[in-house]
N, C-alpha and C positions, 0 to 999 in steps of 0.2 A: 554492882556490875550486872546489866542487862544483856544475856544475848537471845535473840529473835528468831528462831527456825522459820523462815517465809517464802510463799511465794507470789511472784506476779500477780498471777489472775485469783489466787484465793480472796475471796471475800474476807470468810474469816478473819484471816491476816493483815488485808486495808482494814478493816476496823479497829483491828489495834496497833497498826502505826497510826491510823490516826489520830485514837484517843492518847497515844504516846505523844507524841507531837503536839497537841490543845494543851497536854499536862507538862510538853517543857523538857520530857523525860529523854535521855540519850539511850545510845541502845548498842551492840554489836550486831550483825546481822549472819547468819545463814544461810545460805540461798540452796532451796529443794525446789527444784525441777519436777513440779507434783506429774506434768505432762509426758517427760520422759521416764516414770517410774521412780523418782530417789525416795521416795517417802516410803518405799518396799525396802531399801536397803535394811538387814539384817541392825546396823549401827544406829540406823536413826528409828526401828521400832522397840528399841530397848526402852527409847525416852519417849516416845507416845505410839503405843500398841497398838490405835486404830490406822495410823499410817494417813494421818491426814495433818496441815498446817494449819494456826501457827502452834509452838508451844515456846513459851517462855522459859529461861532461865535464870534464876535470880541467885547468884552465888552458887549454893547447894542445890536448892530446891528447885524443883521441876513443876512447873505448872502447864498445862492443858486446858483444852475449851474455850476458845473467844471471851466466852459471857464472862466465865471466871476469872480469867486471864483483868479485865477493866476492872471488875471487882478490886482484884486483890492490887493491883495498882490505884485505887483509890483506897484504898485503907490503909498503906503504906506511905503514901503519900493525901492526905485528907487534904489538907491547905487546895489544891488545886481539884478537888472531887467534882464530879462530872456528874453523880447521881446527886438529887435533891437531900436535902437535910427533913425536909417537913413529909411526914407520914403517907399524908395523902399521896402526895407528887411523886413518892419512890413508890409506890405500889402502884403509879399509874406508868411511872419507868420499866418497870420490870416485868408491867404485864405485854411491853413490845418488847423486849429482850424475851421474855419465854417465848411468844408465839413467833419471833423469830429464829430461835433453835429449835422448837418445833416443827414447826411449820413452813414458813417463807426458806428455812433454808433446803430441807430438802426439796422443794419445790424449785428452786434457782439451783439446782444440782442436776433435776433432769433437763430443766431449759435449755440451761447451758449445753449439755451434750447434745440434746434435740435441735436446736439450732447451731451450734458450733461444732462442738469438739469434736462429734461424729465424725464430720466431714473430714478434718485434719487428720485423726485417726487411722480411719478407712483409708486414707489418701496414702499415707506416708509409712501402714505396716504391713507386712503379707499375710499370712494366715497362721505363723507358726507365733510370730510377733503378737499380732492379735489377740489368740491364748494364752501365751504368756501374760500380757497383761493384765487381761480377767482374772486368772489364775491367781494371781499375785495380788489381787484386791481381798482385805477381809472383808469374811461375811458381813460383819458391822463395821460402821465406818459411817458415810453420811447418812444412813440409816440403818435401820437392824437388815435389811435385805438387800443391801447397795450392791452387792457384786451381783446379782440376777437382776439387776432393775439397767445399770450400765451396759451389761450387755441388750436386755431387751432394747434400750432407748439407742446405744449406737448402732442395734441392726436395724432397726422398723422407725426411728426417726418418732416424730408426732402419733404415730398410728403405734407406738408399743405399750401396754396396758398401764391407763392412768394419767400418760404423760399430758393431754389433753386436760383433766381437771387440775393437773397443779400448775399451769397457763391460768384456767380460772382462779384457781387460789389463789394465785400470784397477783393478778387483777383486782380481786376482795382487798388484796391489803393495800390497796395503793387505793382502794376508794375508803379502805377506815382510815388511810392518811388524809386523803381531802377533806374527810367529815371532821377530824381532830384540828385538823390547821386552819378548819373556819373562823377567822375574825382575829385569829395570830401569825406570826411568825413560823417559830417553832412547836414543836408538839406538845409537848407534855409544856404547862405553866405559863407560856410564850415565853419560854428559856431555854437557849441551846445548853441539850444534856445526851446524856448516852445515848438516850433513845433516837435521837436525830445523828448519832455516831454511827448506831449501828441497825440503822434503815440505809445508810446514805450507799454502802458498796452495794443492795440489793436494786437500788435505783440506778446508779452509775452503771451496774450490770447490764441492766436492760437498753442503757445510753450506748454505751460499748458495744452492743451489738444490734446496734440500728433498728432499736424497738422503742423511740420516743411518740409514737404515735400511740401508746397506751395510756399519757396522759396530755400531750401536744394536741393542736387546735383545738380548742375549746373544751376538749374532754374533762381534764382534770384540771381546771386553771391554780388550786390552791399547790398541789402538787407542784405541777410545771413552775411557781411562783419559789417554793421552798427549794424545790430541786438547784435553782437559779443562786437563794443567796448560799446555797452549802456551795458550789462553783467559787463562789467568790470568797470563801474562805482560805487562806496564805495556806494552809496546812491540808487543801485537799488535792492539788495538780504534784505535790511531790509526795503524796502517801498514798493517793487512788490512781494517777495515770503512769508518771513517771517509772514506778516497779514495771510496767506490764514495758516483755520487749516487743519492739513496732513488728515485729513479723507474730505475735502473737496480739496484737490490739489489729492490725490489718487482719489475719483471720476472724476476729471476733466481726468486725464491721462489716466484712466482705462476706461471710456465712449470716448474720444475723440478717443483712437487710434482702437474701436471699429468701430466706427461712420466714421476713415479715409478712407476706399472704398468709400462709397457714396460720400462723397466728393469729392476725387479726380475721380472719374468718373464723376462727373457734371464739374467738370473744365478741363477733360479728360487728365488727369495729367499719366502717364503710369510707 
């Protein structure tokens, strides 16, 4: 028995429904409202401490971490494994899986709020609300300093320290995608595997919030070519779009393509 602590708009959590779904796997579901605060609830940070989604449930055992979460569902289930068998090809899997829990994801964590979530936020809490919910964020979480980085990025937007080079970083990885997918399909081997599971919410992300001009017209043709057949796979419109509710995919759209000048001016996109 599977059950699934999730939400909508987490990344982390589209990438493992959707590696559940390629692997077949049924599930229970959860649903944490990361936006109205549930993932502070006392109840749910007994079973993951940092207060973020997803975490799985397998029977007894409590698992944590996107990355490990696919992992250990492939090792349980190997017949349908999603990481390569051949040496080379999982250490060329794993080195987009780290530099995506490194890297790409805190980076799609300030975006997100520098284009989005700010605005909603701001919009819809007063000021007592507001502290309350910084307050309630741990220190660690989507980084070691997330609760000072959240609030810099939902007061100061684009202009709060840093958020401007992880836009660039965010950028780097979508051009070592174009350089990896030259003359294939998929990434790693030209075989769809984890590492094209769990690229695909940090691309969709930036789709969702009316930032396809970082690889649309001509920029990134390999990207925009990949981006295209993950779209047309059966298992991405019910595990990437369908979670998110339309008044939270309309703000994503509606703030993102707001927010698309500043952007493409830091990456000087014309």
């Amino acid at each position: 028995m599977f059950t699934l602590y999730h939400h909508g708009s987490s990344v982390c959590a589209a990438k493992v429904r959707f590696a559940m779904a390629e692997k077949g796997l049924d599930w229970d579901g959860v649903y944490i409202d990361i936006l109205k605060g549930d993932q502070f609830e006392p109840e749910y940070r007994k079973i993951n401490p940092k207060s973020v989604v997803p975490t799985l449930v397998h029977d007894d055992l409590i698992i944590t971490e996107s990355t490990v979460i696919c992992e250990y569902l492939d090792h349980i289930e190997p017949e349908t494994s999603l990481h390569p068998t051949n040496a080379a090809e999982f250490a060329k899997v794993r080195y987009w899986t780290k530099a995506i829990d490194e890297e790409l994801h805190p980076a799609c964590g300030a975006l997100t709020f520098a284009c989005s979530h700010r605005h909603t936020i701001l919009g819809n809490m007063d000021k007592e609300e507001l502290e309350a919910f910084f307050s309630a964020t741990p220190d660690q979480s989507v980084t070691v300093d997330w609760r000072d980085m959240k609030m810099m990025v939902v007061r100061q937007g684009f202009d709060a320290p840093g958020v401007k080079d992880k836009v660039k970083l965010y950028d780097t990885y979508l051009h070592k995608m174009e350089d990896a997918l030259n003359g294939q399909d998929w990434l790693v081997a030209n075989r769809f595997t984890i590492a094209d599971i769990a690229l695909t919410p940090y691309v969709n992300r930036l789709a969702m919030m009316s930032l396809q001009g970082m690889w649309k017209n001509g920029r990134l043709p390999n990207v925009e070519a990949w981006f295209d057949r993950i779209i047309a796979c059966p298992a991405f419109k019910p595990n990437l779009l369908d979670w998110v509710p339309e008044e939270l995919t309309n703000q994503l759209r509606q703030n993102g393509a707001k927010s698309w000048p500043e952007v493409a001016e830091i990456l000087e996109i014309k």
